[in-house]
Each structure stands twice: as structure tokens, then as C-alpha cells.
C-alpha positions as CSV (number, residue, x, y, z in Angstrom):
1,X,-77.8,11.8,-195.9
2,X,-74.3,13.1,-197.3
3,X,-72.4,15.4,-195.4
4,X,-73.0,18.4,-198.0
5,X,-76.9,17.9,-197.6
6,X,-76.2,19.1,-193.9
7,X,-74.7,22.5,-195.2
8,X,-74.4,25.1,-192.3
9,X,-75.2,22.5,-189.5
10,X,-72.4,20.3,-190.4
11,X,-70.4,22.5,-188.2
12,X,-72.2,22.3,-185.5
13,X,-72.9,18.5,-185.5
14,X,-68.9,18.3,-185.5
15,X,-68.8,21.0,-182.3
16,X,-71.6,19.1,-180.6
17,X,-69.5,15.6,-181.4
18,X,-66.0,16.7,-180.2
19,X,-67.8,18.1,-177.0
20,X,-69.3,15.1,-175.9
21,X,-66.9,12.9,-176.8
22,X,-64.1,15.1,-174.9
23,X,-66.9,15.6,-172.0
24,X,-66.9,11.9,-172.0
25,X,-62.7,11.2,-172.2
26,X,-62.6,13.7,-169.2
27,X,-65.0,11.8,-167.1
28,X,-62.5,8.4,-167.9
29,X,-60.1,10.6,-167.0
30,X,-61.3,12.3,-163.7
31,X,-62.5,8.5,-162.1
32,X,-58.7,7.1,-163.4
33,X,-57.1,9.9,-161.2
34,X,-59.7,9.3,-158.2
35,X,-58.8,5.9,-158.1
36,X,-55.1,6.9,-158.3
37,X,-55.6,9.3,-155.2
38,X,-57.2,6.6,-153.4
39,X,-54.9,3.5,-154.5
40,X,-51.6,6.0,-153.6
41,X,-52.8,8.4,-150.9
42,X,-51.8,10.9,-154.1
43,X,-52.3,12.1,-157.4
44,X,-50.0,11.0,-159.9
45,X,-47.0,13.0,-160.6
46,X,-47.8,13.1,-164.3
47,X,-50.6,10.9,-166.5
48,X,-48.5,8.2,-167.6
49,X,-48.3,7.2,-164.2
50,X,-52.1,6.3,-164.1
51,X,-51.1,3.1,-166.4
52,X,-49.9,1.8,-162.5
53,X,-53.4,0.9,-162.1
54,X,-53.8,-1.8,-165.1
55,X,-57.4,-0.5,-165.8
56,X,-58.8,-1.5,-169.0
57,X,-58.9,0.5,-172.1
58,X,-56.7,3.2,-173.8
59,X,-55.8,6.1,-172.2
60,X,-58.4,9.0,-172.1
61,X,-57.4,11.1,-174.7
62,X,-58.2,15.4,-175.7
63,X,-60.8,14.5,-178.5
64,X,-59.5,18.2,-179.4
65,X,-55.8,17.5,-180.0
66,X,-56.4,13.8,-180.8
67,X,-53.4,14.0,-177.9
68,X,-53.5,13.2,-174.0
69,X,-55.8,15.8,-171.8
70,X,-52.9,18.9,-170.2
71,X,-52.1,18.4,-166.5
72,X,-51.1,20.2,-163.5
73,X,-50.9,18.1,-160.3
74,X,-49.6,21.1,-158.3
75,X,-53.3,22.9,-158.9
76,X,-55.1,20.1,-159.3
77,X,-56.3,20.5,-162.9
78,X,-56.6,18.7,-166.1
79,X,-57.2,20.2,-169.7
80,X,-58.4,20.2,-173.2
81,X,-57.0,22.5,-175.8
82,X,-60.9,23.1,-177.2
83,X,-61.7,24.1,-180.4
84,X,-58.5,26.4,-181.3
85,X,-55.9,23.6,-180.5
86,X,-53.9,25.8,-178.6
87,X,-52.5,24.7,-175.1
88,X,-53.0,27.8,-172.6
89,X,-51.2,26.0,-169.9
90,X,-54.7,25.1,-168.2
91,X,-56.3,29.1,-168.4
92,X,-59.6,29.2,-167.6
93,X,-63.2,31.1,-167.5
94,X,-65.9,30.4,-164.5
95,X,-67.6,29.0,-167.7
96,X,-66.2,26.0,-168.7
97,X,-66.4,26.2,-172.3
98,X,-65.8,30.2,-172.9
99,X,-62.3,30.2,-171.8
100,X,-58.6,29.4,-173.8
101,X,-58.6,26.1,-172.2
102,X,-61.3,23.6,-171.2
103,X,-60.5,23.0,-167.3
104,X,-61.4,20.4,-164.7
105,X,-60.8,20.3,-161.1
106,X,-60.0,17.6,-159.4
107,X,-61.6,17.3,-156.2
């Protein structure tokens, strides 16, 4: 099928794509930090830092800003930029996807 056969869907197809691919970088992400906690008794004072562990692959990456994710170790937080590709410094809405920013908690 070519992509102007999809017409008003193609949108969304994209949404739904960057989405799941950035839901999935973030869970990369979350489990590289986790073992960084455990491994270091801390998290990591920036992301960079996570390359310490030698774990396999790239980097997880912000699907949104074809970048790395946002991060704040002093709250505990990592970030995509979402859809508008703006970097809110890590605001966020009790809905995950609603807000300026896409935020995850580390635990």
C-alpha cells in the first residue's frame, strides 16, 4: 500500500509508531539505570555514565528528538520531548502522555 493510499490515518500510524517505539527506548532505559542503582549503590550523575556498565546495544534514545531521553537525577526522572520537540525541563501531567513532557519515575 503507498503511504498516500493511507490518507488521514497516516498520521496516526506515525503517532502510534513514535509512541511505542519511545515507550519501548524508555523501558531500555529505566532497566539500564536500575542496574546502575544496583551496580553503584546510586543513580548515575548524568546518562553517559550508564556506558560504565558495558551492556550491549546503543544507547536508548527519545524516538521524539531522535536525541538521548532528558534527565534529572536530583528528582528522579527521565524524559521525552513528545510530539512538539520541545524540552520542558521534565513538566509533567498525572497523565502521562497529556503533559509538555513525557515523564518517568524512577523508582
Amino acid at each position: 500500500m503507498l503511504l498516500s493510499e493511507l490518507g488521514t490515518n497516516y498520521n496516526g500510524f506515525i503517532g502510534a509508531s513514535f509512541r511505542y517505539r519511545t515507550v519501548r527506548e524508555a523501558e531500555r532505559l529505566l532497566v539500564s539505570l536500575k542496574l546502575y542503582k544496583l551496580h553503584y549503590r546510586n543513580l548515575p550523575p548524568r546518562l553517559a555514565s550508564l556506558q560504565e556498565l558495558g551492556l550491549p546495544g546503543p544507547a536508548p534514545i527519545d524516538m521524539y528528538a531522535d536525541a538521548p531521553f532528558h534527565y534529572d537525577r536530583a528528582r528522579s526522572i527521565f524524559w521525552s520531548v513528545g510530539e512538539k520537540s520541545v524540552n520542558d525541563g521534565g513538566q509533567a501531567e498525572p497523565r502521562r502522555w497529556r503533559g509538555p513532557d513525557i515523564v518517568w519515575h524512577i523508582p
